[in-house]
C-alpha positions as CSV (number, residue, x, y, z in Angstrom):
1,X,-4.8,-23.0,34.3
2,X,-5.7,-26.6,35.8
3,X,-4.7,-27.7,39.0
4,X,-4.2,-31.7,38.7
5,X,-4.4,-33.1,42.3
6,X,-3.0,-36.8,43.2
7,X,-4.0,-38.0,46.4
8,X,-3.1,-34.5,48.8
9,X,-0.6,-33.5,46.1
10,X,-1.4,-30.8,43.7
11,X,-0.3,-30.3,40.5
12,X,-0.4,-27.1,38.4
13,X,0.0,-26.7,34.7
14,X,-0.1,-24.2,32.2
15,X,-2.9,-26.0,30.2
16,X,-5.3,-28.6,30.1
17,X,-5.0,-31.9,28.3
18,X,-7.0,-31.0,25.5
19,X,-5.5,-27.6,24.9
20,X,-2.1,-29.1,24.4
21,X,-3.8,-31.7,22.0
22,X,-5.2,-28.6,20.2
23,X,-1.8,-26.8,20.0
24,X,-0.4,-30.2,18.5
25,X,-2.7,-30.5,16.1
26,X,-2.5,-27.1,14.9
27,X,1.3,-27.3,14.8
28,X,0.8,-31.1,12.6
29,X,-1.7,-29.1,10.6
30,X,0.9,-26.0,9.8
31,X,3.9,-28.4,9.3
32,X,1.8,-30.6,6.9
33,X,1.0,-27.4,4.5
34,X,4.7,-26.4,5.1
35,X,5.9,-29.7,3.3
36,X,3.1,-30.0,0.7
37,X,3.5,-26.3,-0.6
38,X,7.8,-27.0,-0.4
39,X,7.0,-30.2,-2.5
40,X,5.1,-27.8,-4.7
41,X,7.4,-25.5,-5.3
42,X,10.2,-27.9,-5.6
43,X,8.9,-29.8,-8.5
44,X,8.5,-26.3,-10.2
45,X,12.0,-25.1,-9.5
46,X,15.0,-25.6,-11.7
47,X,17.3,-25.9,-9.0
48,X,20.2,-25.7,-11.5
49,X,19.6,-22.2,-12.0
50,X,19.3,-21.3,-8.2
51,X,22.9,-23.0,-7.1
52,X,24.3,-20.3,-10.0
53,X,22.3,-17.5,-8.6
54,X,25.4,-16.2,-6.9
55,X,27.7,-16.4,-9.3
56,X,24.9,-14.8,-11.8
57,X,24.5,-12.0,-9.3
58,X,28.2,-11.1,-9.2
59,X,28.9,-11.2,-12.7
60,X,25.4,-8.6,-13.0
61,X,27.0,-6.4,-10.4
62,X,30.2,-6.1,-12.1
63,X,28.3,-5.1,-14.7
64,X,26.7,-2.7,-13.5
65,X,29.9,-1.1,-12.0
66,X,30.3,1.9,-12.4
67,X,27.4,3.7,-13.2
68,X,27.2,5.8,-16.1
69,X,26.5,9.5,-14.2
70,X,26.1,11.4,-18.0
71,X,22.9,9.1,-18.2
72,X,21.6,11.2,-15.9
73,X,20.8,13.8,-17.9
74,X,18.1,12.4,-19.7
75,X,16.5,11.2,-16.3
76,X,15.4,14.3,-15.4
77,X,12.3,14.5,-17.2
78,X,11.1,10.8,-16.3
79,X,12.2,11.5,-12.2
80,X,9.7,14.9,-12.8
81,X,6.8,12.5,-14.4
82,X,7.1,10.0,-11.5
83,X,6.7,12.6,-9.1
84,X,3.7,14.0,-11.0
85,X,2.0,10.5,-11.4
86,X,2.1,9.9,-7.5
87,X,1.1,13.6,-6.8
88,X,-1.8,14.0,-9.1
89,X,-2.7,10.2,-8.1
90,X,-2.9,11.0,-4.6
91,X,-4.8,14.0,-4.7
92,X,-7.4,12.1,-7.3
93,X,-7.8,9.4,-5.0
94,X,-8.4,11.9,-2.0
95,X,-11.0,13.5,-4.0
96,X,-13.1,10.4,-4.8
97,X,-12.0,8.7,-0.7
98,X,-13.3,11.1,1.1
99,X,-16.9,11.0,-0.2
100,X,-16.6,7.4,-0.1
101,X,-15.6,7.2,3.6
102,X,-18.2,9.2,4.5
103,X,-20.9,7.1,3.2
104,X,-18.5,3.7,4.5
105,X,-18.6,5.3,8.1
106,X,-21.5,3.7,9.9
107,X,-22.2,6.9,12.0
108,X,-22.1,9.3,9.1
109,X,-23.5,6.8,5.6
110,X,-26.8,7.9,4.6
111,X,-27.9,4.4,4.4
112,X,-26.5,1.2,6.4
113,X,-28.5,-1.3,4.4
114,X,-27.7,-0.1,0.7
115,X,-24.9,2.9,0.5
116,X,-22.5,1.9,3.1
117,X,-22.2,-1.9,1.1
118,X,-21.3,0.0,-2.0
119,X,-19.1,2.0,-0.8
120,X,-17.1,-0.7,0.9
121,X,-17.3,-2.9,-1.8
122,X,-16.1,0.3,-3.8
123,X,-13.1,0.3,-1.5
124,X,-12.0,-3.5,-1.3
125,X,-12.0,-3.2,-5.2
126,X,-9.8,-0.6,-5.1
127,X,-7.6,-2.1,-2.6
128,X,-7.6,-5.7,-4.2
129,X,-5.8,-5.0,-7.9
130,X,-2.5,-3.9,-7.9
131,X,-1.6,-0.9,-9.4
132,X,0.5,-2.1,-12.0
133,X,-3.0,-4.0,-12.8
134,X,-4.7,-0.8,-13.1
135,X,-1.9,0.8,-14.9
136,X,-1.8,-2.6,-17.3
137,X,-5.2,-2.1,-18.0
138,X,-5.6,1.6,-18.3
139,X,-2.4,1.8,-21.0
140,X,-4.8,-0.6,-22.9
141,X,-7.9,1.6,-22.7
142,X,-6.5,5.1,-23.8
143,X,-3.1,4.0,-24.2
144,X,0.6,4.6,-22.9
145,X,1.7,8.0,-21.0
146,X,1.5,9.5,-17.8
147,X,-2.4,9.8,-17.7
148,X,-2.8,6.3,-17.8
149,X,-0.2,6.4,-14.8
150,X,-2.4,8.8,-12.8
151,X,-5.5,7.0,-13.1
152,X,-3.9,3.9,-12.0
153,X,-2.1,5.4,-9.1
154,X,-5.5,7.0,-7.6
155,X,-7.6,4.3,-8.4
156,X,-5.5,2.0,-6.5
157,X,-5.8,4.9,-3.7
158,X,-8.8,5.5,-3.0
159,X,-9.3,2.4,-1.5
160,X,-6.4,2.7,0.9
161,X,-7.0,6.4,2.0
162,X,-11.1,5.3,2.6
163,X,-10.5,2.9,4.6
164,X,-8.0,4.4,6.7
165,X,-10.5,7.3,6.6
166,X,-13.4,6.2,7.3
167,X,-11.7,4.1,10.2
168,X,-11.1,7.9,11.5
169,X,-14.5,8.8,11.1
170,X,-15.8,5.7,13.0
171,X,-13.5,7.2,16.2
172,X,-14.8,10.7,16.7
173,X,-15.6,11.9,20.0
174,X,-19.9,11.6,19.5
175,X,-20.0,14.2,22.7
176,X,-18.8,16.8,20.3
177,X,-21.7,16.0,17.5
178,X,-24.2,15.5,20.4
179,X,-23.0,19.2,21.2
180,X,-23.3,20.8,18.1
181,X,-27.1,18.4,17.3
182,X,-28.7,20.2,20.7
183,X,-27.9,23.7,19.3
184,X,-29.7,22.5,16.5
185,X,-27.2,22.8,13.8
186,X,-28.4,20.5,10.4
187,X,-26.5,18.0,8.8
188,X,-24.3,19.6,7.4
189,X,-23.2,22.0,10.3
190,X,-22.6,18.9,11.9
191,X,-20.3,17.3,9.5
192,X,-18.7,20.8,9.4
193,X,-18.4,22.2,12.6
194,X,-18.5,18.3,14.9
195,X,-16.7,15.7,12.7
196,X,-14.5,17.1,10.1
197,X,-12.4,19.6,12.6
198,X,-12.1,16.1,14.3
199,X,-10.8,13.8,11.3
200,X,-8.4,16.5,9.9
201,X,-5.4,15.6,10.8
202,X,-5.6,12.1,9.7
203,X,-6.4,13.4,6.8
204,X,-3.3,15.2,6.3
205,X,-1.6,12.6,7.9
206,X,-3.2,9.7,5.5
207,X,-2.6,11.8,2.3
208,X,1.0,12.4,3.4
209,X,1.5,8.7,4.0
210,X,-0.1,7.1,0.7
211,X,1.8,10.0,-1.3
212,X,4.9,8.9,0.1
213,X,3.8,5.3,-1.1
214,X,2.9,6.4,-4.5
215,X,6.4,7.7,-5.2
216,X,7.4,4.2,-4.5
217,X,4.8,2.2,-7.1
218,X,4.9,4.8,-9.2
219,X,8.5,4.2,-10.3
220,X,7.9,1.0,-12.0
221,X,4.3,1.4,-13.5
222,X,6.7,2.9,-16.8
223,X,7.3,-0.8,-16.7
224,X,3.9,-1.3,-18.6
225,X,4.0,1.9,-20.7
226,X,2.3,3.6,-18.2
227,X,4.7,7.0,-17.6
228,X,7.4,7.8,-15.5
229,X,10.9,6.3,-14.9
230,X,10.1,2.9,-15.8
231,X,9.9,3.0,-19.3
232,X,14.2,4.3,-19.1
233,X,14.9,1.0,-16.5
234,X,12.8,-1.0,-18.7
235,X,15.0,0.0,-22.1
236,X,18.1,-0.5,-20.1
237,X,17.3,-3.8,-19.1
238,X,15.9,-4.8,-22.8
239,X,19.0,-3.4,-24.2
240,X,21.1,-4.8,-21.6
241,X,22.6,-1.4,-20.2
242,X,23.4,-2.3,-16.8
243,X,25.3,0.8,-16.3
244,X,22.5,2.9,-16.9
245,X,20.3,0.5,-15.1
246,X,22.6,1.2,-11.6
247,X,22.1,4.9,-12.6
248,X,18.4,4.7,-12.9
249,X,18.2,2.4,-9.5
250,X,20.4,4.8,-7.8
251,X,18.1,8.2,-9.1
252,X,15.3,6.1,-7.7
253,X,16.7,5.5,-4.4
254,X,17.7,9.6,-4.2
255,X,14.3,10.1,-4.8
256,X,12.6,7.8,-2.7
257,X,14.7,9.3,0.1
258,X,14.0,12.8,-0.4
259,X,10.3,11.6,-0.2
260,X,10.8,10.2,2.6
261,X,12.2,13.0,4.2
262,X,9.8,15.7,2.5
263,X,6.5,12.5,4.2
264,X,8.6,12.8,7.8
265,X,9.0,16.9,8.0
266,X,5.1,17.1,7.4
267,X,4.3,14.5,10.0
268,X,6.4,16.2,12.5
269,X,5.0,19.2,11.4
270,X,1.5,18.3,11.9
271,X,2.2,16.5,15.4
């Protein structure tokens, strides 16, 4: 904060000359990429189409007025897959995360020079393809169903729950594993009796979390043959049944809520 002095008169202000001239730039700079990505999109924009949007919006919603509550009978099979996709897909994805946030951890990775890189490059692979990705991909590998849906769901998991993980493990309280080293526990007794009664309930609280999640992406990966309630909105929508299609968005939003409130009772629980 400069002090600009004139004669026996001082001045104070907030910033200097050439932090001001920074912050200028820097709002020319962001401005300038506003306007050249707008120009951008604009040229690739039928703006035709956008004006009617409304009016193509009301008419779909008419549509899909009322829903059609018999459909709901044959939902019940594809809600029970979706939840079994984002249930096994969590618990695959905590099987292979844990092991891999382990060896990610700097305090607790066997080797800092060659396993820990793996094992975070292991995990920003996981986190950087989509699920539907995944899903796209393993539908074309050993085909459409819910298995494809599983794998797709846990493997993109495993990156999220290591690195939330081993983020957990990187936190411990070291006084507790210095306490349990002097009595001269192994390596193991260590991890056992020092660092995992530590990270515990993150755990529970990460797997609770990324399940809750799961139910969310796990609804749409039917989208591309991979399981689950997706494969009924995508029929409805190829067939143009928006009266099932409301149906089918309203069963997702009862279960979506329900998971919700099934991910906030085991939080609570745990705090």
């Amino acid at each position: 904060m400069p002090v600009v002095g004139t004669g026996l008169a001082r001045e104070w202000r907030r910033r200097s000359v050439q932090a001001r001239l920074v912050i200028w730039l820097g709002w020319l700079v962001g401005v300038a990429i506003f306007a050249w990505c707008w120009r951008e999109m604009s040229g690739k924009t039928i703006w035709m189409f956008v004006l009617d949007g409304p009016e193509q919006a009301a008419d779909l919603l008419e549509r899909m007025v009322p829903p059609r509550w018999s459909y709901m009978d044959s939902l019940w099979r594809p809600l029970w897959d979706t939840m079994n996709i984002a249930t096994l897909g969590t618990l695959m994805a905590l099987i292979i995360a844990v092991p891999v946030a382990f060896c990610a951890a700097s305090n607790t990775t066997p080797s800092r020079l060659l396993v820990r890189p793996l094992a975070l490059f292991v995990i920003v692979s996981s986190r950087s393809i989509n699920s539907l990705i995944w899903a796209l991909m393993l539908v074309a590998i050993i085909g459409p169903g819910v298995f494809a849906g599983v794998i797709a769901i846990g493997l993109r998991s495993v990156g999220f729950c290591a690195k939330l993980l081993y983020e957990a493990i990187e936190e411990i309280d070291e006084s507790q594993v210095e306490a349990v080293t002097a009595t001269g526990a192994g390596r193991v007794q260590v991890l056992d009796y020092a660092i995992v009664p530590q990270i515990m309930p993150a755990l529970a609280g990460i797997a609770v979390f990324r399940w809750d999640i799961n139910i969310r992406e796990s609804t749409v990966l039917g989208l591309v043959g991979a399981g689950g309630i997706g494969i009924q909105l995508d029929a409805s929508i190829a067939n143009l049944a928006w009266t099932q299609v409301s149906m089918i968005l309203l069963a997702i939003l009862a279960t979506v809520l329900v998971s919700e409130w099934v991910s906030a009772k085991v939080r609570h629980a745990m705090i």
